[in-house]
Structure formats: C-alpha cells, structure tokens
KOLFIVEX-196965 format. One line per 8 residues: for each residue x, y, z of C-alpha. Coordinates in Angstrom, 1 decimal. Layout:
X Y Z | ...
END
This chain:
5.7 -31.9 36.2 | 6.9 -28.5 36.2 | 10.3 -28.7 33.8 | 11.8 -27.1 31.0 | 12.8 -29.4 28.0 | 16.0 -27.4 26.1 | 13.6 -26.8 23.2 | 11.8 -24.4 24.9
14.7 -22.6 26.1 | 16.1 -22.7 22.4 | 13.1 -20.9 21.3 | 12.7 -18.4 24.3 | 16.1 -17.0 23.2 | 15.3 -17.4 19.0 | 12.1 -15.1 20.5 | 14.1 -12.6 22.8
17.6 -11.8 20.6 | 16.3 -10.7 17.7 | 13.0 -8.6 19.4 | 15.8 -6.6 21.2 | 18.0 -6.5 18.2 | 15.4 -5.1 16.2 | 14.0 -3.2 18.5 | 17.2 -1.3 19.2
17.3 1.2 16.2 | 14.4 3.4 17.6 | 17.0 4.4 20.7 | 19.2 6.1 18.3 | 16.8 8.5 17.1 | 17.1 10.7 13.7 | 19.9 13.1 12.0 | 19.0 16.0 10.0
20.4 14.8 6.5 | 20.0 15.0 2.4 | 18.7 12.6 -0.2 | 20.3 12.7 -3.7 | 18.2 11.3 -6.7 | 18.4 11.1 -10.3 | 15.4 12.4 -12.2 | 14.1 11.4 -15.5
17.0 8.9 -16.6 | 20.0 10.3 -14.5 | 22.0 7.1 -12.4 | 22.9 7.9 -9.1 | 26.5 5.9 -8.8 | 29.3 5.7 -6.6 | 31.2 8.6 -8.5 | 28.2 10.6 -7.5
28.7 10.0 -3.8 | 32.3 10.6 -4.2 | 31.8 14.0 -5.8 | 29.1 15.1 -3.1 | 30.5 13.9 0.0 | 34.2 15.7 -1.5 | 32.0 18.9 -2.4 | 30.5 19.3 1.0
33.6 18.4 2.9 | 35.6 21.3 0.8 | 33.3 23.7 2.0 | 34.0 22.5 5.5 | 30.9 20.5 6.3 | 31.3 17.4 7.5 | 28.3 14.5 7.4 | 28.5 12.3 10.0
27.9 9.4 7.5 | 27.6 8.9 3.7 | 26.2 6.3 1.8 | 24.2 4.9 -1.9 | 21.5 2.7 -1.9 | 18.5 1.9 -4.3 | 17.0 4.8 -3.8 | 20.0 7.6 -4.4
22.8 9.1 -2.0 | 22.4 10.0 2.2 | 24.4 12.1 3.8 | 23.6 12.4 7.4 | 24.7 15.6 9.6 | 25.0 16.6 12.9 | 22.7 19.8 13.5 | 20.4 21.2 10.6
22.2 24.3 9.9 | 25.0 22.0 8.3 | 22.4 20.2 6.5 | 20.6 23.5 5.3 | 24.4 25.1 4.0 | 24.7 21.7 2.3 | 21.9 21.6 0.5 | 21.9 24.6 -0.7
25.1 24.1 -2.0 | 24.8 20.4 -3.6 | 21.6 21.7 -5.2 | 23.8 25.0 -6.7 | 26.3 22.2 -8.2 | 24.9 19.2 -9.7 | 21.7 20.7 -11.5 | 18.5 19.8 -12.7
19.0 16.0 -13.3 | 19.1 15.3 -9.7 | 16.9 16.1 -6.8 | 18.4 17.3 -3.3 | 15.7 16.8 -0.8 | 15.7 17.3 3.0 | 14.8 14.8 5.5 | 15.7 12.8 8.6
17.6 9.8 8.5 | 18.4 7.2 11.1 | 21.1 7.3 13.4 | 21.7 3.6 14.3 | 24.9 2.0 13.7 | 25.7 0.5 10.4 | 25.4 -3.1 11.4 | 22.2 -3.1 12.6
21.3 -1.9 9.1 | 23.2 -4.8 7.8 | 20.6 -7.3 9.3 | 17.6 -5.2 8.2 | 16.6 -3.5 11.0 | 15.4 -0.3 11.0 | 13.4 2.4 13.2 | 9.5 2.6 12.9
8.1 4.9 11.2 | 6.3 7.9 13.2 | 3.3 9.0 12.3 | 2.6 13.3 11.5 | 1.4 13.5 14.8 | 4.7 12.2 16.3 | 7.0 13.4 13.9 | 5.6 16.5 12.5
5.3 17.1 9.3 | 2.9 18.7 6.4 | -0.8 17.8 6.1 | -2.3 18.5 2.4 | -5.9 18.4 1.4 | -5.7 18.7 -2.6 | -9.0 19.0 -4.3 | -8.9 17.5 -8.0
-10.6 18.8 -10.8 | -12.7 15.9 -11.7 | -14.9 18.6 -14.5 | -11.4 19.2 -16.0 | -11.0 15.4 -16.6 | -14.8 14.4 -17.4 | -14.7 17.4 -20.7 | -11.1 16.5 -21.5
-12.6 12.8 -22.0 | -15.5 14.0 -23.9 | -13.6 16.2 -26.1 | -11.6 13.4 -27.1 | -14.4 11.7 -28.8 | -14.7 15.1 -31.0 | -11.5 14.2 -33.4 | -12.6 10.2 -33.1
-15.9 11.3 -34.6 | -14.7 13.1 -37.0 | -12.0 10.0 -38.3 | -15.0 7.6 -38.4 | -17.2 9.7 -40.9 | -14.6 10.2 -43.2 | -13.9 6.6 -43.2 | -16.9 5.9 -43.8
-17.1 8.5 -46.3 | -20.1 10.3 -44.3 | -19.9 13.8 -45.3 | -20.7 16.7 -42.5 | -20.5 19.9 -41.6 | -18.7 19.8 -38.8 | -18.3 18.1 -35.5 | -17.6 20.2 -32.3
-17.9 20.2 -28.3 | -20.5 22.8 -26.7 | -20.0 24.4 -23.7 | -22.5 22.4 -21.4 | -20.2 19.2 -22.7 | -22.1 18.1 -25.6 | -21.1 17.1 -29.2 | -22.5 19.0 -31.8
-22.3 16.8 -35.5 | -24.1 18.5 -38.0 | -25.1 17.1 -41.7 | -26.6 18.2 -45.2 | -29.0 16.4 -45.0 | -31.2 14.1 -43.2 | -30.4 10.7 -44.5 | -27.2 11.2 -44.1
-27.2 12.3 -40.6 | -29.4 8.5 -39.8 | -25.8 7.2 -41.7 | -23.8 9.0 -38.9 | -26.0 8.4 -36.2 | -26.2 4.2 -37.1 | -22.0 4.5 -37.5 | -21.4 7.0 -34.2
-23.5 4.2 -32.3 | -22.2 1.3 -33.5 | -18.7 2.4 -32.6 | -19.0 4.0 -29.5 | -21.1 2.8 -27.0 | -20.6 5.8 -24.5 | -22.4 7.9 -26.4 | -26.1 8.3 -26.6
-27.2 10.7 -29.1 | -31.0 12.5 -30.1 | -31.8 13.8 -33.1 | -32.4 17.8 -33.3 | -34.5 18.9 -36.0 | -35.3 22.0 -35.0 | -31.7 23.4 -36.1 | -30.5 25.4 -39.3
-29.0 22.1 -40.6 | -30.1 18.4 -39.1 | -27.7 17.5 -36.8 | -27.1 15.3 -33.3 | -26.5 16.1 -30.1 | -24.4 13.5 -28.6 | -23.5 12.8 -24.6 | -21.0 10.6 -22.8
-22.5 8.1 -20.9 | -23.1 9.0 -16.8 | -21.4 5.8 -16.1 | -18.2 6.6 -18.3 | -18.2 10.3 -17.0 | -18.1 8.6 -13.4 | -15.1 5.8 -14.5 | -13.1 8.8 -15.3
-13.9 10.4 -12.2 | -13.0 8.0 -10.4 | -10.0 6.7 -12.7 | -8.2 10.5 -12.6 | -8.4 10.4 -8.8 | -6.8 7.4 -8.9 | -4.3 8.2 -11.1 | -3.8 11.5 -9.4
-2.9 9.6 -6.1 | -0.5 7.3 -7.7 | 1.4 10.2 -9.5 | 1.9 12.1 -6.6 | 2.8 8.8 -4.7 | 5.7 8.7 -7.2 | 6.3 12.4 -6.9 | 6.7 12.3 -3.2
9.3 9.8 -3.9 | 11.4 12.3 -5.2 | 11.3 14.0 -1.4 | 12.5 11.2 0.3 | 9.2 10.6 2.6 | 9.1 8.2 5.0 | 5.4 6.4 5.1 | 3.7 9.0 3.7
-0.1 9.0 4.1 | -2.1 9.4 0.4 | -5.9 8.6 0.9 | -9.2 9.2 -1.4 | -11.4 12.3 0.6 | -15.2 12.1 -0.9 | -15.7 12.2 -4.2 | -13.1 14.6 -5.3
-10.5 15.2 -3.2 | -7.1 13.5 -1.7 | -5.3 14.0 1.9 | -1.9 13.9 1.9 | 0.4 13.8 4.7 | 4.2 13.6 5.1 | 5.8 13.2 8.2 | 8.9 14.6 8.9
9.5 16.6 6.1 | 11.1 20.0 6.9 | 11.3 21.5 3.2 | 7.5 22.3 3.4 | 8.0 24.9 0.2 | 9.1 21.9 -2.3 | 6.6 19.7 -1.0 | 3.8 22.0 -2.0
5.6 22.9 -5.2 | 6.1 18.9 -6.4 | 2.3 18.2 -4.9 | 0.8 21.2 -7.2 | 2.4 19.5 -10.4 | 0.5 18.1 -13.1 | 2.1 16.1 -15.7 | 0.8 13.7 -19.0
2.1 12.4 -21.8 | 1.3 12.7 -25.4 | 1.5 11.1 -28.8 | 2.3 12.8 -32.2 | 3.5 12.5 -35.4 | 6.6 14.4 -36.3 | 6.3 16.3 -39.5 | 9.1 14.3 -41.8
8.1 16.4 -45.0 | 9.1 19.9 -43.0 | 11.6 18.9 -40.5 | 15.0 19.9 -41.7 | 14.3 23.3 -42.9 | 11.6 24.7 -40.2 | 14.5 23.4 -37.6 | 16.7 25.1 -39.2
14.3 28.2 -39.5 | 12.7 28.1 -36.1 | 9.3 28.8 -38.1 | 6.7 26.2 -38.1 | 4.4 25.6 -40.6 | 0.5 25.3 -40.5 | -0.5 22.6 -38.9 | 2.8 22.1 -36.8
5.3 22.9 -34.0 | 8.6 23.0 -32.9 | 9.2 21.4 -29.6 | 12.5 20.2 -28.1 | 14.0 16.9 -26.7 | 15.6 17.1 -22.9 | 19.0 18.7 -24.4 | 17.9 21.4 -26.5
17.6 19.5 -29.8 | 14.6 21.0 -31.7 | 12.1 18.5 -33.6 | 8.9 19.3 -36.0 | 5.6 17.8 -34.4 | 2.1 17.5 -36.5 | -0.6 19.2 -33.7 | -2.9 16.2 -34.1
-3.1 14.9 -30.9 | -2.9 10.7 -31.5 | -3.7 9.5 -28.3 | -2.4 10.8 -24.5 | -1.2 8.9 -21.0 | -4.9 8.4 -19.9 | -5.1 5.6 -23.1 | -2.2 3.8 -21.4
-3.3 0.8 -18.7 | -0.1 -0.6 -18.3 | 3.8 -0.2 -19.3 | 6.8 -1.5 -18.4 | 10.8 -1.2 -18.4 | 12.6 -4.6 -19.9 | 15.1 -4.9 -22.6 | 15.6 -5.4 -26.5
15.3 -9.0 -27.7 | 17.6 -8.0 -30.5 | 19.7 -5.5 -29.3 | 20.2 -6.1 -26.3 | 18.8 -2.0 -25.4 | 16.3 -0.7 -22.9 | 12.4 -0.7 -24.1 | 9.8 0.3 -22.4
6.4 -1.9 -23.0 | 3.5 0.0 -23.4 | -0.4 -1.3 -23.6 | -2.9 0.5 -24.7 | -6.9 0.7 -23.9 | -9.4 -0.3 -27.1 | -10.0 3.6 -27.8 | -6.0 3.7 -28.1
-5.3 0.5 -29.5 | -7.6 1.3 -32.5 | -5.8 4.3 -32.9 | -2.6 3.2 -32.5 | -3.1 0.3 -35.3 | -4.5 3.1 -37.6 | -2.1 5.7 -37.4 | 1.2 3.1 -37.5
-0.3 1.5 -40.4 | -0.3 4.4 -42.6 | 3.1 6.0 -41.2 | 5.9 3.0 -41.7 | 9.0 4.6 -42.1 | 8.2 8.1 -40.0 | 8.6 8.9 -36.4 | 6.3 9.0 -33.7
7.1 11.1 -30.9 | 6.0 10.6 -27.2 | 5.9 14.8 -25.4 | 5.7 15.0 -22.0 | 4.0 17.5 -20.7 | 3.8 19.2 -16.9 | 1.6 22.2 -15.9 | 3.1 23.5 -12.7
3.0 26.5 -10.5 | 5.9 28.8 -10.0 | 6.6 31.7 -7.3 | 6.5 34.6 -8.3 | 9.2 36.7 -8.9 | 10.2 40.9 -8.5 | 13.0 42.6 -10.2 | 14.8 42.1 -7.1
14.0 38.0 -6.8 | 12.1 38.8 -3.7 | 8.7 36.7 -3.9 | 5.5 38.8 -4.9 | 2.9 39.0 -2.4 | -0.6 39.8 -3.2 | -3.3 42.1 -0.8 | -3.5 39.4 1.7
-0.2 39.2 2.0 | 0.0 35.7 0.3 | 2.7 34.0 -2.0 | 2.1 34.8 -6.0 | 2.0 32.0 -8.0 | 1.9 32.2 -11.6 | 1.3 28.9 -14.0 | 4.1 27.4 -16.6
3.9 25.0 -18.9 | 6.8 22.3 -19.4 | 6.8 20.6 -23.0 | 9.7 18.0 -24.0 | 9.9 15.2 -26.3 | 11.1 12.1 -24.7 | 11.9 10.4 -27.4 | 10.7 9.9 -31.3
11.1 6.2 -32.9 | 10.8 4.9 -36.4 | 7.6 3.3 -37.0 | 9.2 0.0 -37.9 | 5.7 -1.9 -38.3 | 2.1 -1.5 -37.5 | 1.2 -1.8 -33.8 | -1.6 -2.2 -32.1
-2.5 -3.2 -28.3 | 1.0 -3.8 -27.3 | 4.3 -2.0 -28.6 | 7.9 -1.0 -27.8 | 9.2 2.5 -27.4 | 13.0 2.0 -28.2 | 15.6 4.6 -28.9 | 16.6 5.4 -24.8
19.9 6.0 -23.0 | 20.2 3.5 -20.4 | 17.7 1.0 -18.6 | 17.0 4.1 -15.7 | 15.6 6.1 -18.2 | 13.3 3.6 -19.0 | 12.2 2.7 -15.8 | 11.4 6.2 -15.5
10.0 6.7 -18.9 | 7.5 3.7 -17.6 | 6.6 5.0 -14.5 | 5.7 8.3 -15.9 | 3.2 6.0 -18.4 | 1.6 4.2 -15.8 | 1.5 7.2 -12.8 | 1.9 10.3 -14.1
0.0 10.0 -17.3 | -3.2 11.7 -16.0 | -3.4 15.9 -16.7 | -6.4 16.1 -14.2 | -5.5 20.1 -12.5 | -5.1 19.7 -8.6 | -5.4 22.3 -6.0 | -4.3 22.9 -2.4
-7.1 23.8 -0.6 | -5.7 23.3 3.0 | -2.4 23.0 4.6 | -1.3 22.7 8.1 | 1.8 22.0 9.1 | 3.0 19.8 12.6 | 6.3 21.6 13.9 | 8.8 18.8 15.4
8.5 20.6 18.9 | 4.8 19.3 19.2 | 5.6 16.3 17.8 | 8.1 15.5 20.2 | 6.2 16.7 23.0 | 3.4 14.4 21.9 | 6.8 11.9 21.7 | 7.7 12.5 25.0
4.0 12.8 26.6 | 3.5 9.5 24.6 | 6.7 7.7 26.0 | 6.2 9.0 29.5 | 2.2 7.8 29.3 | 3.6 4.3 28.1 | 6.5 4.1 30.9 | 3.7 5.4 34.0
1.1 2.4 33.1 | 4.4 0.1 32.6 | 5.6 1.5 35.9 | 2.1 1.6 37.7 | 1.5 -1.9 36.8 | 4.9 -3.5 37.7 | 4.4 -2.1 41.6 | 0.8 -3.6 41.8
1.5 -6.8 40.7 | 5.3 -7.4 42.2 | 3.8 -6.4 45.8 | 0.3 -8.2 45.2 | 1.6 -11.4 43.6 | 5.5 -11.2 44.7 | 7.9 -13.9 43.3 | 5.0 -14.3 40.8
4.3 -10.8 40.2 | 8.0 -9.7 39.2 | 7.9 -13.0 36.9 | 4.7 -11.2 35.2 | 6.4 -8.3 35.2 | 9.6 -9.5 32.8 | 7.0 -10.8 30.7 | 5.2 -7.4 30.5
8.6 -5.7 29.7 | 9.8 -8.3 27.0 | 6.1 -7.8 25.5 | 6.5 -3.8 25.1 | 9.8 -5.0 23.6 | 8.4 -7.5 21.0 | 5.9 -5.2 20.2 | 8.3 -2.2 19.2
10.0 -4.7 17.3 | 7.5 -6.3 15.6 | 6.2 -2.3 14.4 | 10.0 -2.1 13.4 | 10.7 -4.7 11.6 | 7.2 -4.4 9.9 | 8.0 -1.0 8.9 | 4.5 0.2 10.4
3.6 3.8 11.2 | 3.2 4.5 14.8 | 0.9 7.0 15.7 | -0.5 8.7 18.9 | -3.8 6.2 19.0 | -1.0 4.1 18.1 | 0.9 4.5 21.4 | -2.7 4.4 22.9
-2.9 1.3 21.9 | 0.2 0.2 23.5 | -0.9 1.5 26.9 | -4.2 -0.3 26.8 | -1.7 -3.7 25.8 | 0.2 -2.9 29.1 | -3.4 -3.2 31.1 | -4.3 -6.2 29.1
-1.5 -8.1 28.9 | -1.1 -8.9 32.3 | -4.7 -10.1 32.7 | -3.6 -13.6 31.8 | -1.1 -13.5 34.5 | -4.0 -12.5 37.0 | -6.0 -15.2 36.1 | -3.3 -18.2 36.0
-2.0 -16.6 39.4 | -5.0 -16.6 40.7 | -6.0 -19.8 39.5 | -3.0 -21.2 41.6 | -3.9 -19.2 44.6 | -7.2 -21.4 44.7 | -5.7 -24.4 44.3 | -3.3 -24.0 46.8
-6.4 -22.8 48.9 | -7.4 -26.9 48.3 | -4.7 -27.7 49.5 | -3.1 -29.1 46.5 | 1.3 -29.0 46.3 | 2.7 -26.3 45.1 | 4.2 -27.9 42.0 | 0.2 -29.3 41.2
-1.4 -25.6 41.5 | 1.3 -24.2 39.1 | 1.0 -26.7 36.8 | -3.1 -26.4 37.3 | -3.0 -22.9 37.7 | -1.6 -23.0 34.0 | -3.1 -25.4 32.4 | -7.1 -24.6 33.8
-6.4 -21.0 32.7 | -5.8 -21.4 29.3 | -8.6 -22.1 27.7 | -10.1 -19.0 29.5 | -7.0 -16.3 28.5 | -7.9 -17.4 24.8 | -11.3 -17.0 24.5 | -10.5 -13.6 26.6
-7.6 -12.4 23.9 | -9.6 -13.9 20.6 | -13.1 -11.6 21.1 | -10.5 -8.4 21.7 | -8.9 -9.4 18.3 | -12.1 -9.9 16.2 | -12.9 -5.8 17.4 | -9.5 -5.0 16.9
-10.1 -6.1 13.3 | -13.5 -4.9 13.0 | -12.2 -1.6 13.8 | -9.1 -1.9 11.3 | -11.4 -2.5 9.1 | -14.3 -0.1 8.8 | -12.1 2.7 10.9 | -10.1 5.8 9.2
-6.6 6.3 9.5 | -6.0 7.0 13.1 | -8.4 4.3 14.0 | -6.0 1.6 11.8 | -3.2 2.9 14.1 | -4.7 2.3 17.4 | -5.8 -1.4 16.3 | -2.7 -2.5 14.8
-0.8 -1.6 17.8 | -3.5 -3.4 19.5 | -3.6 -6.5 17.6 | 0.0 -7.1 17.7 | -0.1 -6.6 21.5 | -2.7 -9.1 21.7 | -0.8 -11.6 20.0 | 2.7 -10.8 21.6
1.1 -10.6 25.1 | -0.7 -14.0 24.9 | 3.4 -15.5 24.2 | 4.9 -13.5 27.5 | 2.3 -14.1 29.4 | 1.7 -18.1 29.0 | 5.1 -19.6 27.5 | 7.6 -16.5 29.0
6.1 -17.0 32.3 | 5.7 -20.3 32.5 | 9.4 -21.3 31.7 | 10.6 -18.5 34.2 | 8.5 -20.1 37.1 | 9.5 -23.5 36.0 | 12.8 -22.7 36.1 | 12.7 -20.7 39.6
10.4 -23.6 40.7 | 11.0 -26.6 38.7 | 13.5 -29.8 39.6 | 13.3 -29.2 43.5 | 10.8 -29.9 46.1 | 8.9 -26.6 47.2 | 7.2 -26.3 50.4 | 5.6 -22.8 49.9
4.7 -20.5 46.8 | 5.8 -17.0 47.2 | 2.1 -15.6 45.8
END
C-alpha cells in the first residue's frame, strides 16, 4: 500500500541534483571586476583579452579570472582597489572604441558556468545601486514632429506648382502658409488636406496676405508622445548595455517620465553621464558638385557643410534634412546577396518612404549619407582639470554636440519602403549601425530630475537581515513541527528545506530579480508550505484515532488530504497573480517569489514527503506511528 516504485525515486533525484546544482552559484557571492566592449563597430576578440589581461598583469595586478564571451571581455579581481587601478589604466590604453565599465561579476567556479547556472539577480535594494528618475521632454518631440511637416509642405506646393509666400512654424506650434491670392490658397488647402491627414487647417482672412493656419492633430501629437518615450526607454536600455548591468529596472513614470534603476553599479559618474545622452540619426545628400575642392578648402558653400566620418575623413553634406531615425520602424543587420558584405535593412514609415522614393529617384549616381548625431552633457572643466562647481556647490555641466557620418552610399536605384545601407567594415558594425536605427533614433532631450544612490553596506545589511529573517522562520518552523509531529515532523522538515532550495534555484536558473518583498515572499512560503504537511499529518492522526493500521492512515492521511491542499494552494496563486498583475515593481517581486513557492511547496510537501515516509514506513509491518 505504502511503496515506492523506482520511477519515483528516479524522478526525486532528476528533482533534487540539479535544484542544488543550480542553486549553488549564489554561495559564491560577487568579485569586484571590469567589462570590456566594443563600441560602434569595434570586435572584442581573443587578441583583445590577451592584450588586457598582459597589460594589467605588467603593472602588477593580477585578476583572479579572465575570460570573452558575447558580450565583451571580464576580468574578475580580488578587492576593488585592484579593479579601480585597472580600470583606470585599460581605459588610458585601448581608447575610444571600447568601453571599460565597472561591475560585479560572479565568483562560482567555472564548471558550474559550463552547465548554465548562474547567481540570481539582486534587486537595488539588495545589491545597491543607482536609482534615476529622468524626465523626457515630450514638447521637444511633439514641435520637432510638427516642424517636420514645414519643409513636406513646402515640396508638395511646388509639385504641384502652387505658388506661396512662404510656409513657416509659429511659436505656439502652428504652420503659417501664406498665398497671393485667395484661389490659390483653396488649391493649397484642398492639396495640404488631401496629403496629410494630421493636419487640420482654418482659413485666416483677416491677415496682410490670405493664408492658413495649420495644426497637427491631438491624436498624432499624443502618438509621438508616447512613441519618443518609448523610444527613449529602449535607447537607454541599449545604452546601459554598454555598463554591464545586471537586470536593470527601465519602467514608463506618468505621462512623461522614466525610472531607472541599476543595481550594483559602482561607477555612478558614467552611469549618469551615458543616461543624459541623446542620440538620432540623420539623412542627407552629399554635395557631389562641391566636394573635392570645399574638402580640400575646409570652406563650405551656401547651402552646405563639412562634416567628418569616424576617422577624420571630411565629406560635403547638402543641409536639407531628408528624413531622421524617428521615420525608421524597423532595421536589421544581415548580409549582401551579391557580395557577400554586411547590410543593414532599413524600413521606413509612409512619411519616409514617400520621401525616400522621391529623393533616390532624382539622385542615381550620388551619395546619400546617414550622420549620426548625439547631444550629450560634459563636466565642466578649470584650467587646472579640477571640475567647476556652481553656488550650490553642484557639478558644471556644459552641453556638446557629436556629429559623424556613418557611412555615405551610391544611390544605385530608386528606393522606397525598404532599402540597404552597404558600404560597412564588418558584420559588428552593422549590428550596431542597426541598433542605433531601431533604439537610438529618437533626439527627444532627457533630464535627471532625481538620483539616489543605495551604498552596498545597506544593501548587504538588508542581505544579511533578509537571510537571517528567512533562516529564523526556517528555524522556528523546523522545532515546532519536529517536536509536535516527530518522525513526521522532521520528514516535513527536509521537505521545507529542499523547497527553500528549489525555490533559489528556480529564481537562478530563471535569471529573476530578487528583491526585499522578494525574500518576503520566501518567508511567507516557509509558513505556507508546511500547511499541507499539517493537514495530511493531521489527517492521519484521526484516522489512527479510528483505529485504522498505521499503513491505512498514511495512505488515507494522503490521499483524503489532497484534494483539500489544492484547492488551499490554487486560490493563493490566483492573488499571487492578481497582484503580479495589477502591482508595481516591488509588488511583482513579492508575488513571483510567492508563486514559485507555491508551486515548489505543493511538490515537497505531497510527493517529497510521501516517498520519505514510504520509505521509512513502507515494506514492513508497523505497529505504532511516531506522530
């Protein structure tokens, strides 16, 4: 009645080896260490880990590890002053085509990383960290939109051979197109509909000239809202990257606004500096007629500029904006069908599409370049290189303005929706070049307007508060129940610890965030996952009390309580995922760790248990239960 087939003993241990196994990384804890990347284009190889690991080991620093994965080089030390002396001095060597960021790496033993385990993450509260609370300049986007319809405007009267006097943007974002005459402003105004159904428009006769006054729509004005917030979180997303941040934490604040927070980052200076970036793209014409000689010159001519590619190289760009990054939904690295190079595959909105086909139709044969553009903010600077500080006694920060052309192909044909930018390096250039497309594309302005930083102390006293909270209920709990329920109590209680081990494994393997509601959680699992024992051990407890045989109250005890323990675990699980849910952040935290512990508990607690009391029990003729 109460026996173990070998299946079940098969799948305890397929249960128990690998929770412990990945479980077993968070013991090792964290080394200070460095991440290496390449930026824009530059490969991070196994020369480049050579050269670093020789360059810190000649100036007598040794890491306690070394090694190159997908996303750059890790060198791993043993206290942070080495790692501080060695950034500082990789940073000095290889430039700025790489970035050299600081973190903490884990410590576990290579062949644990083999099989894919790995440490959870910890959450800022745990870890410490930075928290960031950027406010984006939705205005900045909304006029920048409308005052791209201003040149559009202007291209579609003198296709249409409209003439006007002028088409311009007002300061209270509306556009001004004025007209000789009446009849031919109701020509504009029928054309200006007809093509751009954002705009509403109302005649104004009261001016020197007749002319309209045209506004975006309120429902455009709110998709670019909404759109450069978006894009703002998925370019700094790819900009945090560059720091090496474990789980960071980017979520949408209101209407305007973006909190960002990155645990366990200790070079709080460069995370503000890469957060206050803003980058786009942009698409000109270069100026074939003037190119050679104004290059040679450095003088542009009307109408023109010189700008210059990554390595100095100067090139002649028509002003005429074409189109920018926020006309770009979707690009992509890949290769030449034909030549086997990298490409990047671009497509464009209708707005940029139209363009596109225009402009490439009439310039076959010339180049069109593709400038990337970053407004940043830079410290401030005295004679001395000490920062300036202002009345307050805050950091000066003074704006710069970074303007290079990617690259500048031959117009082989006329494109539309979809085209190829060719012309790159190597296949990580593109990759970049794409990512910059999709991510970075967006110049909306974005401001810190709070920062608070977590210092590792707290978070390892919340750690250690945290560990010790989980450890007394583990520890209050195994005493009740191995002196209430004895034989029976410390067979609950292996099942309790195996669950607090599944769980951290789970979370590992998972890569989840743990959190302080998230160890919460776990305490309130260590309460509820021995309720199923309590029942089925009670359960048996009365049918002994009937006077049934031992071996018929375990075997009752289990099976009577089952459909009880479910019912008990399954309403828990529907408000653990109510709250997931409809909660915020540290709410999510709290009822994932609960959820897997309601899972993992209802595992130890019915199958664990009952093949360890089977076992004690099983196969032998039992007078007395010790419960």
């Amino acid at each position: 009645m109460n026996q173990n087939p070998g299946w079940k003993y098969l799948l305890l241990v397929l249960i128990i080896v690998p929770a412990f196994l990945y479980a077993l990384p968070n013991v090792f804890g964290e080394d200070p260490g460095v991440q290496i990347a390449g930026i824009r284009g530059t490969e991070v190889t196994q020369s480049t880990l050579n050269s670093v690991t020789n360059l810190v080991r000649d100036a007598d620093i040794e890491p306690i590890a070394s090694s190159l994965d997908r996303d750059g080089v890790r060198l791993r030390f043993a206290n942070t002053g080495d790692q501080l002396k060695a950034r500082e001095l990789i940073a000095a060597n290889l430039g700025n085509s790489y970035s050299v960021a600081l973190g903490l790496m884990p410590a576990m033993p290579d062949w644990l990383a083999s099989i894919g385990a790995a440490p959870m993450y910890l959450g800022l509260d745990l870890r410490g960290g930075v928290h960031f609370l950027l406010q984006v300049d939705i205005d900045a986007a909304q006029t920048r939109a409308t005052a791209s319809y201003v040149e559009d405007i202007r291209n579609l009267l003198r296709e249409e051979n409209i003439r006007h006097r002028g088409v311009r943007l007002l300061a209270d974002s509306t556009i001004q197109v004025r007209f000789a005459d009446p009849e031919t402003r109701t020509q504009g105004f029928d054309q200006i509909v007809r093509n751009f159904i954002d705009l509403t428009g109302v005649v104004n006769d009261g001016a020197e000239f007749p002319e309209l006054l045209l506004t975006v729509s309120a429902a455009r004005l709110k998709e670019v809202g909404d759109s450069s917030l978006q894009q703002n979180i998925t370019a700094l997303r790819s900009r945090i990257d560059e720091l090496g941040v474990s789980e960071p934490v980017l979520q949408r604040q209101g209407a305007d606004r973006i909190v960002v927070q990155l645990p366990g980052v200790q070079d709080t200076a460069r995370a503000k500096d890469i957060l206050g970036r803003t980058a786009t793209l942009e698409v000109m014409l270069v100026d074939e007629d003037n190119a050679v000689g104004s290059a040679v010159r450095g003088v542009a001519p009307a109408g023109s500029k010189i700008f210059r590619f990554r390595d100095g190289t100067p090139i002649l760009l028509k002003r005429q904006l074409l189109y920018s990054g926020e006309n770009i939904i979707d690009a992509g690295s890949g290769f030449d069908n034909l030549s086997g190079g990298p490409v990047v595959n671009i497509t464009l909105d209708s707005r940029g599409s139209a363009i596109n086909s225009r402009i490439t139709s009439a310039n076959i044969g010339n180049r069109m370049a593709i400038l990337y553009v970053e407004n940043r903010r830079d410290l401030k600077l005295d004679a001395a290189g000490n920062p300036v500080l202002d009345d307050q006694g805050r950091e000066v920060y003074v704006p710069k303005r970074i303007e290079e052309v990617i690259t500048a192909p031959v117009i082989r044909d006329q494109l539309g929706r979809r085209f190829q930018i060719s012309g790159l390096d190597s296949n990580a250039e593109a990759q970049d070049l794409a990512l910059l497309l999709r991510a970075g594309s967006l110049a909306t302005p974005v401001f810190i307007v709070e920062e608070r930083t977590v210092g590792p102390s707290l978070g390892k006293d919340n750690i250690d508060k945290g560990f010790k909270s989980v450890l007394g209920g583990l520890l209050a709990v195994l005493v009740f129940m191995g002196l209430y329920y004895r034989v029976f109590g410390l067979v609950a209680c292996t099942a309790l610890t195996l669950n607090l081990v599944i769980i951290v494994a789970v979370l590992s393997l998972f890569q989840a965030t743990l959190t302080l509601p998230g160890v919460a959680g776990m305490v309130l699992t260590v309460g509820m996952a021995v309720d199923a024992n309590v029942l089925i051990f009670e359960r048996i407890r009365e049918e002994l009390r009937k006077n049934s045989s031992p071996q018929v109250s375990i075997h009752r005890g289990y099976e009577q309580a089952f459909s009880t323990i479910v019912d008990a675990n399954v309403t828990t699980l529907i408000a653990a995922l109510v709250l997931f849910n409809f909660g915020t952040g540290p709410i999510k935290g709290f009822a994932i760790t609960l959820s897997i512990g309601i899972l993992t508990s209802m595992v130890t607690a019915i199958f664990m248990t009952r093949i360890l009391v089977n076992l004690i029990y099983g196969k032998r003729r039992v007078e007395k239960l010790a419960i």
